[in-house]
C-alpha positions as CSV (number, residue, x, y, z in Angstrom):
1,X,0.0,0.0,0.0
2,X,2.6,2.4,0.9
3,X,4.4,1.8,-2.9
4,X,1.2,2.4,-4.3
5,X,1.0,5.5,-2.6
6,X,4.5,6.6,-3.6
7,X,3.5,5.6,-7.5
8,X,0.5,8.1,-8.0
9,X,2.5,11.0,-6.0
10,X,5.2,10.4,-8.4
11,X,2.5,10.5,-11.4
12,X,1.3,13.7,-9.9
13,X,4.5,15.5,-9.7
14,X,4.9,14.7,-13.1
15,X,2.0,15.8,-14.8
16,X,2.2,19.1,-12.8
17,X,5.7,19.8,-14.3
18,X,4.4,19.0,-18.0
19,X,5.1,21.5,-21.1
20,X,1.5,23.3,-21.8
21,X,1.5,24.0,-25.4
22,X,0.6,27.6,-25.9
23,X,-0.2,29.8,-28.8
24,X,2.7,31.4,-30.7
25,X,2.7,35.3,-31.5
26,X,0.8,37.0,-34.1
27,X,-2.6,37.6,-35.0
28,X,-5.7,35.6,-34.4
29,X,-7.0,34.5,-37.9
30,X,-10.6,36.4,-38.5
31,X,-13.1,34.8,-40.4
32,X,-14.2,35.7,-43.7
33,X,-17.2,37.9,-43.7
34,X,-20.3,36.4,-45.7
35,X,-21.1,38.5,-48.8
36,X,-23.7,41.4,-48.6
37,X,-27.6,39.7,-49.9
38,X,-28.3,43.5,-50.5
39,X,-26.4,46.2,-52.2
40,X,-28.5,49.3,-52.9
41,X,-26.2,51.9,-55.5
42,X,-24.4,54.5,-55.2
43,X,-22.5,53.1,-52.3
44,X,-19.2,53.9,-50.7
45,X,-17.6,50.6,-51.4
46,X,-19.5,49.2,-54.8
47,X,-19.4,52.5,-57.1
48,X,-20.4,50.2,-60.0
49,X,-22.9,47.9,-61.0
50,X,-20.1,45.7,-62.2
51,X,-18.3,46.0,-59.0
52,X,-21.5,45.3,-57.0
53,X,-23.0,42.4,-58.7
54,X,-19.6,40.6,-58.2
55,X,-19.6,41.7,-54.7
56,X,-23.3,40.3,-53.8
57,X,-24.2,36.9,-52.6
58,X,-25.5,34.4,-54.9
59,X,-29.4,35.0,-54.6
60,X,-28.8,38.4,-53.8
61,X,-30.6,41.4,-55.0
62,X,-28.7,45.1,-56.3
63,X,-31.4,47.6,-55.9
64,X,-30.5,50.7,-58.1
65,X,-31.1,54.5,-57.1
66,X,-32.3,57.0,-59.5
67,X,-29.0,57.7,-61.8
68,X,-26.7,56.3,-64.8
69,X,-24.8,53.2,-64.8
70,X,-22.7,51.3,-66.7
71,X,-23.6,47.8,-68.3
72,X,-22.3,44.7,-66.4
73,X,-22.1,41.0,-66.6
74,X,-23.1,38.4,-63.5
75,X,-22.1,35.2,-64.7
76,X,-22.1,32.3,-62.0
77,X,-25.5,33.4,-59.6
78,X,-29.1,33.8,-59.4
79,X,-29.3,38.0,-59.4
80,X,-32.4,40.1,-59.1
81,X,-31.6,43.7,-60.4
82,X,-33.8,46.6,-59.7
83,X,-34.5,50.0,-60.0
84,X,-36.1,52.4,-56.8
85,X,-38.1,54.1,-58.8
86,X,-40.2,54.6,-62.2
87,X,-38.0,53.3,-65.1
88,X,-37.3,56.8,-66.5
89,X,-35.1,57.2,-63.4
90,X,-32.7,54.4,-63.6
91,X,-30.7,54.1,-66.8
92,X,-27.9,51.6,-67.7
93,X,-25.4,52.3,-70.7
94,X,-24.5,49.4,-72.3
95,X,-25.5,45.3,-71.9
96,X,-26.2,43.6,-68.7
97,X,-25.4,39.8,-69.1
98,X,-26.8,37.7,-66.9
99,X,-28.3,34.2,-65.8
100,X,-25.7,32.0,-67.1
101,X,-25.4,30.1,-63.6
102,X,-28.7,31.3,-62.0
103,X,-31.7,32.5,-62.7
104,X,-32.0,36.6,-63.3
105,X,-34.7,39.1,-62.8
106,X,-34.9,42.4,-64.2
107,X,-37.6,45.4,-63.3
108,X,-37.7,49.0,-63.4
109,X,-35.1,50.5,-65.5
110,X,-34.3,51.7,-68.8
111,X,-31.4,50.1,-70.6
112,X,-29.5,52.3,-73.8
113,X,-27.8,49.5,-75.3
114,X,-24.9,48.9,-77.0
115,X,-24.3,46.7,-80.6
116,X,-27.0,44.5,-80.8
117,X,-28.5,43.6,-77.3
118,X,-29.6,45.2,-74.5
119,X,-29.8,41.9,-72.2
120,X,-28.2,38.8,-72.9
121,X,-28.4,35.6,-70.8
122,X,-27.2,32.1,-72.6
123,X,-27.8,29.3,-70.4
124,X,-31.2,27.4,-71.5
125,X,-30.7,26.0,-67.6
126,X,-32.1,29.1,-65.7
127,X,-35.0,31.4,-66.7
128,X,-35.5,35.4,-67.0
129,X,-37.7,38.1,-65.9
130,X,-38.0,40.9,-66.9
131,X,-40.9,43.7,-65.4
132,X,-41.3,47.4,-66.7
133,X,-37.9,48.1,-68.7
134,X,-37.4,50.1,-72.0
135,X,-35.0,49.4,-74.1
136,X,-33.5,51.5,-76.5
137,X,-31.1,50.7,-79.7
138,X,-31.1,46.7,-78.7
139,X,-33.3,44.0,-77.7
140,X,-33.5,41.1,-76.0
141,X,-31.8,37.6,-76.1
142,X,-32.3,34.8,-74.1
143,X,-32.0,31.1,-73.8
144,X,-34.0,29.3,-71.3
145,X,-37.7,29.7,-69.6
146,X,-38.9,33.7,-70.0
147,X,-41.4,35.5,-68.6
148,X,-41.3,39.4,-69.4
149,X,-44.3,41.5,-68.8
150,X,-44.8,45.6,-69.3
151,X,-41.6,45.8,-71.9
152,X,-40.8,48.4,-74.3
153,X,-38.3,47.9,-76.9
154,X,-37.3,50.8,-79.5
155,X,-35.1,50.3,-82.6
156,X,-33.6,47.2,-82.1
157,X,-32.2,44.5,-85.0
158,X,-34.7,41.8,-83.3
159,X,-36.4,42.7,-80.3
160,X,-37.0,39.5,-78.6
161,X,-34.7,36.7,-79.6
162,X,-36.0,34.0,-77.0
163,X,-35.2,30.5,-78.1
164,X,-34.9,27.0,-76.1
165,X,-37.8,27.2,-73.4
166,X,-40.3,25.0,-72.1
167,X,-42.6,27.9,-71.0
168,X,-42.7,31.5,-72.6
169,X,-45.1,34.3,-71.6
170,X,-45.0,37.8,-72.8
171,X,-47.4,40.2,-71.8
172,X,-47.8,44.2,-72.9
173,X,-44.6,44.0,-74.7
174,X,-44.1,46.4,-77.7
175,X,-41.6,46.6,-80.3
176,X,-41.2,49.2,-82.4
177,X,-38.9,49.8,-86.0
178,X,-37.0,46.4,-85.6
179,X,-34.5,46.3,-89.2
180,X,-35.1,42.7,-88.6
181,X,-37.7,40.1,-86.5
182,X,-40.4,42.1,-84.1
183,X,-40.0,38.9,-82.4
184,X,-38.8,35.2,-83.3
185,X,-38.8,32.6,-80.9
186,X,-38.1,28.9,-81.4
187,X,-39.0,26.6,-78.1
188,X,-38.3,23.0,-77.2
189,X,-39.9,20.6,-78.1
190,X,-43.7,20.3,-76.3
191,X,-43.5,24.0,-75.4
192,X,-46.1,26.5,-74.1
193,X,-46.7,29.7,-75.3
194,X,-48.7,32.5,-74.3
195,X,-48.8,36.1,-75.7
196,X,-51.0,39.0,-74.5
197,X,-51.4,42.7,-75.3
198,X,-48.2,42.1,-77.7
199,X,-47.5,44.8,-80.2
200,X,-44.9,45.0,-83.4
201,X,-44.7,48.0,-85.0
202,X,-42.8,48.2,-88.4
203,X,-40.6,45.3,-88.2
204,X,-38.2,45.1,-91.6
205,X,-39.2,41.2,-91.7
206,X,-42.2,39.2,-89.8
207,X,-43.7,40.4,-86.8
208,X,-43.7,37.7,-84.6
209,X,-42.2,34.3,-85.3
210,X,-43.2,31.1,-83.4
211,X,-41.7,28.1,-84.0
212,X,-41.4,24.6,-82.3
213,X,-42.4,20.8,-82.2
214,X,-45.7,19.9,-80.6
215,X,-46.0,23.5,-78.8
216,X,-49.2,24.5,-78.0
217,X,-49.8,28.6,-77.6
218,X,-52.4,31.0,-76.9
219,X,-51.9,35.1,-78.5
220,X,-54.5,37.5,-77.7
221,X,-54.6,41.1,-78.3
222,X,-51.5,41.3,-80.8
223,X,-51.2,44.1,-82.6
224,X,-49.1,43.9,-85.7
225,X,-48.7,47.0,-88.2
226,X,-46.7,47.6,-91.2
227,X,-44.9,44.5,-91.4
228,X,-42.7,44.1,-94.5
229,X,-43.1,40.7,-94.7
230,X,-45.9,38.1,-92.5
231,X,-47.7,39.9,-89.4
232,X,-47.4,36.3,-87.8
233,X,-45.7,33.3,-88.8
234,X,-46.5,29.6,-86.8
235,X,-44.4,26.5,-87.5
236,X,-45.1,23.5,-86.3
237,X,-47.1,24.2,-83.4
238,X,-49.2,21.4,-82.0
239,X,-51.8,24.5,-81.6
240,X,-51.9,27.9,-81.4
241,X,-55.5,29.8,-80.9
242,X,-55.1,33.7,-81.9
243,X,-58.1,35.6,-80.4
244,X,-59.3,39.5,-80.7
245,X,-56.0,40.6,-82.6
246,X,-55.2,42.8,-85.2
247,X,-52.9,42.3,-88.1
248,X,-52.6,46.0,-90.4
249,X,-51.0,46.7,-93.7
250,X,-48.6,43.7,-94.2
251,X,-46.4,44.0,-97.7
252,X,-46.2,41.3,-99.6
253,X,-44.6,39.8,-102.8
254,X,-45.6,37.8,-105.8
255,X,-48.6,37.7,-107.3
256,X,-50.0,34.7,-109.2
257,X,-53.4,35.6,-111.0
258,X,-55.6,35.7,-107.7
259,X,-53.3,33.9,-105.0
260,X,-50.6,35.0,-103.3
261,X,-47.5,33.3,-103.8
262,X,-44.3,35.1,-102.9
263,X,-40.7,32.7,-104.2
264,X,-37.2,33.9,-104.2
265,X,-34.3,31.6,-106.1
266,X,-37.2,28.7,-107.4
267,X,-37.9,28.4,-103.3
268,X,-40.8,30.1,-102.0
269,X,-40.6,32.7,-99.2
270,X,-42.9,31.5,-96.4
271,X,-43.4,35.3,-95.1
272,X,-45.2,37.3,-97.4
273,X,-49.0,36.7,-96.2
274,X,-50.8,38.3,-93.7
275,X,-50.2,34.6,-91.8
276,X,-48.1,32.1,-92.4
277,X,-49.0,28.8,-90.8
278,X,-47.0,25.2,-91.0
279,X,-49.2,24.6,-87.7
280,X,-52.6,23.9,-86.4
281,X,-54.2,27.2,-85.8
282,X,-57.5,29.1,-85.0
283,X,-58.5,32.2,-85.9
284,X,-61.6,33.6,-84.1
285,X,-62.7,37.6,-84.1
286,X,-59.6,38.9,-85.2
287,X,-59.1,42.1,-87.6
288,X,-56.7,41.9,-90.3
289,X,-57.2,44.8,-92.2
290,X,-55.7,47.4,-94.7
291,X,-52.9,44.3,-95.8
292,X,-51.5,43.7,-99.1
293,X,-52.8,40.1,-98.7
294,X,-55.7,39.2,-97.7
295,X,-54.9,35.4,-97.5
296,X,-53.0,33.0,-95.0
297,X,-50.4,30.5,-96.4
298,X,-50.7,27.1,-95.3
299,X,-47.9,25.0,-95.8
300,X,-48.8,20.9,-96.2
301,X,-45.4,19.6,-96.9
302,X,-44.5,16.7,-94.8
303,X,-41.1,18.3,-93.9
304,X,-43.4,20.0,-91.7
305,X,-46.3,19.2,-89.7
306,X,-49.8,19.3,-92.3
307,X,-51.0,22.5,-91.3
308,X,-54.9,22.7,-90.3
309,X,-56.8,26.4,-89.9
310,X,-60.3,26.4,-88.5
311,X,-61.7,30.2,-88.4
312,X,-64.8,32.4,-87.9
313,X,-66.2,35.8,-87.2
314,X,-63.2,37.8,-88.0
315,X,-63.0,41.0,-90.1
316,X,-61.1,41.7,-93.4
317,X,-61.3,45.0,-94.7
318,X,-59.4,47.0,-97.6
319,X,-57.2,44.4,-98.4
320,X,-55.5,43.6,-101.8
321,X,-57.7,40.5,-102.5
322,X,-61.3,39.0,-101.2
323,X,-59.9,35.9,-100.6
324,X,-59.4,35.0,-97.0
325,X,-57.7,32.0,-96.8
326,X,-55.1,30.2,-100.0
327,X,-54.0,27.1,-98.6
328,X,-50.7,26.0,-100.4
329,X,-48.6,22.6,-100.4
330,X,-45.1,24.0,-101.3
331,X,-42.2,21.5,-101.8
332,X,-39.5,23.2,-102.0
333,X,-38.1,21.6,-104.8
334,X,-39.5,17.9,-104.8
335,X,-43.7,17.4,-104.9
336,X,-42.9,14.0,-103.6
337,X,-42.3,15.6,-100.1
338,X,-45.6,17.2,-100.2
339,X,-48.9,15.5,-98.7
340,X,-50.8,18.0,-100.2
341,X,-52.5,21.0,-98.8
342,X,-53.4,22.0,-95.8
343,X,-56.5,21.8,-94.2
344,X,-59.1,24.4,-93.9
345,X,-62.6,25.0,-91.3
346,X,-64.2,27.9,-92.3
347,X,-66.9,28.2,-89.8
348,X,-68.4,31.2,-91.0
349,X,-69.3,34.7,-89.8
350,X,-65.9,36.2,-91.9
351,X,-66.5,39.7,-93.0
352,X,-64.8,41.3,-95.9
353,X,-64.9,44.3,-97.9
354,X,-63.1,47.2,-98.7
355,X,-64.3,48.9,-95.3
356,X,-66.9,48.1,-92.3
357,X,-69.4,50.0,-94.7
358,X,-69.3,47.3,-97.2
359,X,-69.0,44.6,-95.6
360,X,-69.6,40.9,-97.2
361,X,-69.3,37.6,-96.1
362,X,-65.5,36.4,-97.1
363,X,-64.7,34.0,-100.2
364,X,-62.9,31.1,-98.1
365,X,-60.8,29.5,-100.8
366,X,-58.8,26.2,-100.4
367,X,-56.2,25.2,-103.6
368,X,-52.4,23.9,-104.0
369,X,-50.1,25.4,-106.2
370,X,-46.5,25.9,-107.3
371,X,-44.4,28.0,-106.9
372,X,-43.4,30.8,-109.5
373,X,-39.4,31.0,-111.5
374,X,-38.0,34.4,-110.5
């Protein structure tokens, strides 16, 4: 007992006298701070847009005071960009590229662009929003889901390029004096559309472009003037249903006896009728008035899908012919391709005439034919 005794006091000592480690000199490492969710602008460390959106945490928002900015590019996070105030008040010079690792919103600004586009985003992963923004001197591209409502565009080349979606919705968008496409879209395959209170206004080409495989859309309310070439063109749509819209003084090209057939090198040029449709589409109380044309173009070729056009009580006056609809099969170089042409439901209640004074019921015409040599 006693040696045991001796042992632990020996133990004891021992651990008593032991070397502590203890911290060597210089400073205590500080953590990393988490970045800001929020920068509003002008701020005293983020004097640019550019500086801030790098800055921000992904998710985060950059709220803009009235004043001018330069364009800026957020590349790898989800941004939302706003303005304060109305968007007279906050202007960006330049581009602002966005959403090509997160989603991006956009609202209450005016953009002066520079080249071609005024916002750009290119990954068909993440979507865009864009809320009360003008435009001016550049439009719109974007790959991806889009949603843009109460947007003005001014003098672009295209004004909305929007292509690989699943879901599209435009709403009180207005393009004016594009010296190319008012709008051309092109979804994924099975994609929904839906367009209201759209205007064009003087587009060099077609006013709106819809394209796809299988999609299925609704328009109401467009408003397309002075296109030079279709007011609305629709290929291969599953459906598309146009509804209390108005198509005015549409150009148009060549001219065989009483259809309307517009070619250019032996091929025809799909764009030169008031509509052109490689889809399934109805047309019901719509005005198409003052145009060149007075006929849709139905294409039946099985390059395509056989385009089918049911109609009714919509109004055609003071247009260049009193045909409503010319349904064509075109083959584009081999009839073999063809399944002939499309299909046509008049279902009555068409008014034409060469204004609401003399109105008469419309001549719904159905025929294929060739195209003309240049």
């Amino acid at each position: 007992m006693p040696l045991l005794i001796l042992l632990v006091s020996l133990l004891c000592l021992n651990s008593a006298n032991a070397i502590i480690p203890r911290p060597g000199p210089g400073p205590i490492p500080i953590p990393t701070p988490l970045p800001p969710k929020k920068i509003t602008l002008p701020h005293a460390r983020y004097t640019t847009l550019q500086s801030a959106l790098d800055a921000v945490a992904d998710g985060g928002e950059i709220l803009l005071n009235p004043g001018s900015y330069s364009g800026a590019k957020s590349s790898d996070k989800k941004i939302s960009i706003t303005g304060s105030a109305g968007r007279n008040d906050v202007v960006i010079n330049g581009r602002i590229e966005v959403g090509n690792k997160g989603d991006a919103s956009i609202s209450n600004l005016t953009i002066n662009a520079s080249e071609y586009w005024g916002i750009v985003k290119t990954n068909n992963q993440t979507s865009l929003r864009l809320s009360n923004i003008r435009i001016n001197n550049g439009g719109v591209q974007s790959q991806g889901n889009a949603a843009i409502e109460r947007v003005e565009i001014n003098n672009p080349q295209t004004g909305l390029a929007l292509s690989q979606f699943s879901t599209l919705v435009l709403k009180t968008v207005d393009v004016n004096n594009a010296s190319a496409f008012g709008i051309w879209t092109q979804g994924l395959d099975n994609c929904n559309v839906d367009l209201a209170l759209v205007g064009v206004r003087k587009p060099a080409r077609q006013g709106i472009v819809l394209k796809g495989k299988n999609c299925n859309g609704t328009a109401q309310y467009l408003r397309i003037e002075d296109a030079k070439l279709a007011g609305v063109q629709v290929e291969n749509y599953n459906s598309l249903t146009m509804n209390g819209s108005t198509v005015l003084r549409t150009a148009a090209g060549y001219v065989k006896g009483s259809l309307p057939v517009s070619v250019r090198d032996d091929v025809p040029s799909f764009g030169d009728a008031v509509l052109t449709l490689w889809s399934n589409v109805t047309l019901q109380n719509n005005n198409l008035n003052n145009n060149f044309r007075a006929g849709a173009t139905i294409l039946g070729c099985n390059a395509y899908r056989n385009g089918s056009l049911e109609l009714g009580n919509n109004n055609l006056f003071a247009n260049g012919l009193d045909l409503f609809i010319v349904t064509v099969a075109f083959p584009g170089g081999n009839n073999d391709e063809c399944s002939g042409a499309g299909r046509l439901n008049d279902q009555g209640g068409n008014q034409c005439g060469q204004n609401a004074d003399s109105v008469q019921p419309c001549r719904a015409q159905s025929t294929s034919i060739e195209p003309i040599p240049v």
